[in-house]
C-alpha positions, -999 to 999 in steps of 0.1 A, spaced: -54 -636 220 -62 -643 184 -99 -652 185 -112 -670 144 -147 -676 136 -153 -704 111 -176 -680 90 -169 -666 58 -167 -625 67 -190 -624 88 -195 -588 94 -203 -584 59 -232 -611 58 -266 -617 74 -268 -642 98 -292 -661 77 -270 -663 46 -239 -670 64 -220 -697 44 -201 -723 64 -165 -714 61 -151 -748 58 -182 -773 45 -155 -800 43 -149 -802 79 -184 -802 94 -192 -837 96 -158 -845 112 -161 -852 150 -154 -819 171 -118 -817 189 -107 -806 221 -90 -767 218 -66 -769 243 -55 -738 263 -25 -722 250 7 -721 269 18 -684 280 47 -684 255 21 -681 228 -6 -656 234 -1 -622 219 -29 -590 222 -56 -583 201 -44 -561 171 -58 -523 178 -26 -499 169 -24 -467 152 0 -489 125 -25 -514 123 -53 -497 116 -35 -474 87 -22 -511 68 -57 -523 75 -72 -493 50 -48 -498 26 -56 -536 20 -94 -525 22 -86 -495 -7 -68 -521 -28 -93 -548 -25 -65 -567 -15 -67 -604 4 -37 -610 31 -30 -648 45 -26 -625 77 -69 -622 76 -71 -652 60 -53 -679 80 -58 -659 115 -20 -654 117 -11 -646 158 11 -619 145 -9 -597 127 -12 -573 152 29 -571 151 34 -574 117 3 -547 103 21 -520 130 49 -521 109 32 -519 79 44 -553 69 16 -573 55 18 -608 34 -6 -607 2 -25 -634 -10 -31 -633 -44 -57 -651 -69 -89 -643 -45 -95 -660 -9 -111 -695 -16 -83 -726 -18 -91 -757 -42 -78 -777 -15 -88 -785 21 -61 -789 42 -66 -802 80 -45 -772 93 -59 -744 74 -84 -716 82 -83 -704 43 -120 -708 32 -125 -739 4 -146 -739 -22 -149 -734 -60 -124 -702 -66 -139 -670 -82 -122 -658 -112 -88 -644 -113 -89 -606 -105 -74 -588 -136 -63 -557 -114 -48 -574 -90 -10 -575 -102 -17 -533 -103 -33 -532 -72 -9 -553 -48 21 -530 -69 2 -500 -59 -3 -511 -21 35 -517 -17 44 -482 -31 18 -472 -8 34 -487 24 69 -481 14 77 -521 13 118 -531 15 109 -565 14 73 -580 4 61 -620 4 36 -631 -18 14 -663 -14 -16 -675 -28 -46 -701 -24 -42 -733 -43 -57 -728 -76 -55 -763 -93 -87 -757 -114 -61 -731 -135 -40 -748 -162 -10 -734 -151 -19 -731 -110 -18 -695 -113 18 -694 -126 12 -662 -150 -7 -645 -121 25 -647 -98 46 -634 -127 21 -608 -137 27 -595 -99 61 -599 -95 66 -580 -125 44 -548 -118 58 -548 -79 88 -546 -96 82 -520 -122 65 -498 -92 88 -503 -67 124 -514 -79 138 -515 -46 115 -538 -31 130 -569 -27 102 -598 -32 95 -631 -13 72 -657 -27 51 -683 -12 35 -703 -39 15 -735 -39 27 -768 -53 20 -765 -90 3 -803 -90 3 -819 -120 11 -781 -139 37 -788 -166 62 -753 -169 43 -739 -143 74 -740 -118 98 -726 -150 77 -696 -155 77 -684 -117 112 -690 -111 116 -671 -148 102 -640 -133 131 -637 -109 118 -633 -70 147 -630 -49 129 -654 -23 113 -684 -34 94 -701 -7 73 -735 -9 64 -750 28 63 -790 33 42 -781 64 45 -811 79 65 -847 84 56 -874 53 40 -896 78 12 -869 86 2 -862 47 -27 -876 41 -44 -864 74 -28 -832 73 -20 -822 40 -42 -850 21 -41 -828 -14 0 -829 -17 27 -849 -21 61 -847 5 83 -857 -27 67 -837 -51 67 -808 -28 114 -813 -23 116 -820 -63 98 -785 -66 124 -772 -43 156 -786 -57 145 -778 -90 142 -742 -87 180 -740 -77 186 -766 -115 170 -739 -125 184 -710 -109 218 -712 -85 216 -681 -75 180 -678 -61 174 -682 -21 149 -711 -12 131 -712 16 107 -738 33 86 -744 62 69 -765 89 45 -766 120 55 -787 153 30 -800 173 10 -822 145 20 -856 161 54 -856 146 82 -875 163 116 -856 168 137 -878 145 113 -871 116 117 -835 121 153 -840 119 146 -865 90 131 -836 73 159 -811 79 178 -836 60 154 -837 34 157 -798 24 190 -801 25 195 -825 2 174 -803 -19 197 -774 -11 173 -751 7 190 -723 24 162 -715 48 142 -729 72 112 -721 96 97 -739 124 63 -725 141 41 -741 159 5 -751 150 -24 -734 164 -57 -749 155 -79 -725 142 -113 -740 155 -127 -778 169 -132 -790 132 -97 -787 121 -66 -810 132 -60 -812 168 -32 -794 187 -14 -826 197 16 -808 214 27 -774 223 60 -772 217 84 -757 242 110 -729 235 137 -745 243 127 -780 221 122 -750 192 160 -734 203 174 -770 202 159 -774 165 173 -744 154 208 -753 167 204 -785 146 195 -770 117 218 -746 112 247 -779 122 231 -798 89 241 -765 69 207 -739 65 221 -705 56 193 -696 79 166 -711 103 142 -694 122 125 -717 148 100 -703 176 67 -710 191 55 -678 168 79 -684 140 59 -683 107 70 -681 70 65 -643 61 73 -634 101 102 -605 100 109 -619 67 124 -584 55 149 -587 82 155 -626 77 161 -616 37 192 -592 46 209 -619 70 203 -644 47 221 -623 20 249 -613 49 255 -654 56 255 -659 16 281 -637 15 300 -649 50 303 -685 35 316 -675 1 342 -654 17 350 -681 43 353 -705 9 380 -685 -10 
């Protein structure tokens, strides 16, 4: 099991200058951590693969949502040398309910950082990378050049890497949107998170319509690229306002969807109100893929960068099926 302590790297610090992780959260009333179902405990990460993609991160002085957010399939994903980079340092502007990312007032942007995330996926021979970031609304443009710095020296390093991105909302950033999708990522991947109705105790920074417009304009602005969004079960959402949502991302034309479920990361964040069964997530997936999704990947573990290199080429390979099923 995937144990997170609500420090800010705490092997690094004293225990008397230990910052609180999440100051926003500590006067809310403590929560009940339920027990997790069997379908959703994995091993603690400790592989040969694991601890090689662990070194290059460190080298790099790289940040990876996997660390960050205390993702349950790191010890998976790192074996394979598949790691998610999060880009424009580790502290968020915003202080989401769900979230283990620390809040706080952001360092600067890291220069080196395009090079160095470039170098790390030449380093770990990368088909298929995803890129995400912390919020960064105190930048102008939301850290719109940083993504395009990134994507263009992954690009110039490793040509053959395809590249997924996971970006933020771009709030209130004019041509921030236009410059990213600009930079041509074959993957472009914005998560709504969660139903409308749980927004402003789960996602109190964003906005659900904002979040689709940002969506359906990056196919205005390019046909041709995938989109791709995301949400966690087990917030208090009724069924039909999942469905609702489906709906929703179609009508923005998203060809991808993922469904996880949400695993609260300690007793000051939102409470687990539901552990979703596998076969509620199977039945999900069936409906999504009936309201048109090119592809949908729906599991207790199911999260946004999860296999996503494998996800990319059948994505591609149902593209392709429909078109030829058109003519």
């Amino acid at each position: 099991m995937v144990t997170i302590l609500d420090v800010t790297k705490p092997d690094a610090i004293k225990p008397e200058t230990r910052r609180v992780r999440h100051p926003e959260k500590q006067k809310r009333p403590d929560t009940e951590v339920k027990r997790k179902p069997e379908w959703i405990r994995v091993k603690a990460p400790n592989s040969k693969g694991y601890q090689e993609t662990r070194s290059i991160v460190k080298e790099n002085n790289l940040v990876t949502v996997c660390e960050e957010a205390g993702c349950p399939n790191i010890g998976e994903c790192w074996d394979k040398k598949h790691a998610t980079f999060m880009i424009m340092g580790e502290i968020c502007t915003r202080a989401c309910a769900f979230c283990n990312v620390i809040t706080g007032k952001p360092n600067a942007l890291d220069m080196n950082e395009p090079y160095n995330v470039a170098k790390a996926v030449k380093q770990m021979g990368l088909q298929h990378v995803v890129i995400t970031s912390v919020d960064r609304d105190d930048l102008d443009d939301g850290g719109a050049e940083h993504f395009e710095k990134v994507i263009r020296s992954i690009r110039a390093a490793s040509p053959g890497t395809t590249i997924e991105i996971l970006t933020p909302d771009f709030l209130r950033k004019p041509g921030a949107l236009e410059r990213v999708v600009a930079a041509k990522p074959d993957v472009f991947n914005h998560n709504l998170e969660t139903v409308p109705g749980n927004y402003l105790t789960v996602r109190p920074g964003a906005r659900y319509f904002h979040s689709l417009r940002l969506l359906q304009r990056v196919k205005e602005l390019d046909p041709t690229m995938f989109t791709k969004s995301g949400i966690m079960v087990g917030l208090g959402e009724e069924r039909n306002e999942v469905l609702q949502l489906m709906d929703d991302l179609r009508s923005a034309d998203v060809d991808f969807m993922t469904i996880g479920q949400y695993l609260q990361p300690t007793r000051k964040h939102h409470e687990v109100m539901d552990f979703v069964t596998p076969d509620e997530f199977k039945s999900y997936e069936k409906i999504a893929y009936t309201k048109g999704f090119l592809m949908v990947s729906s599991s207790p573990l199911t999260r946004s960068s999860h296999h996503a290199g494998d996800d990319f080429a059948r994505l591609k390979a149902n593209r392709d099926a429909r078109v030829a099923a058109a003519e």
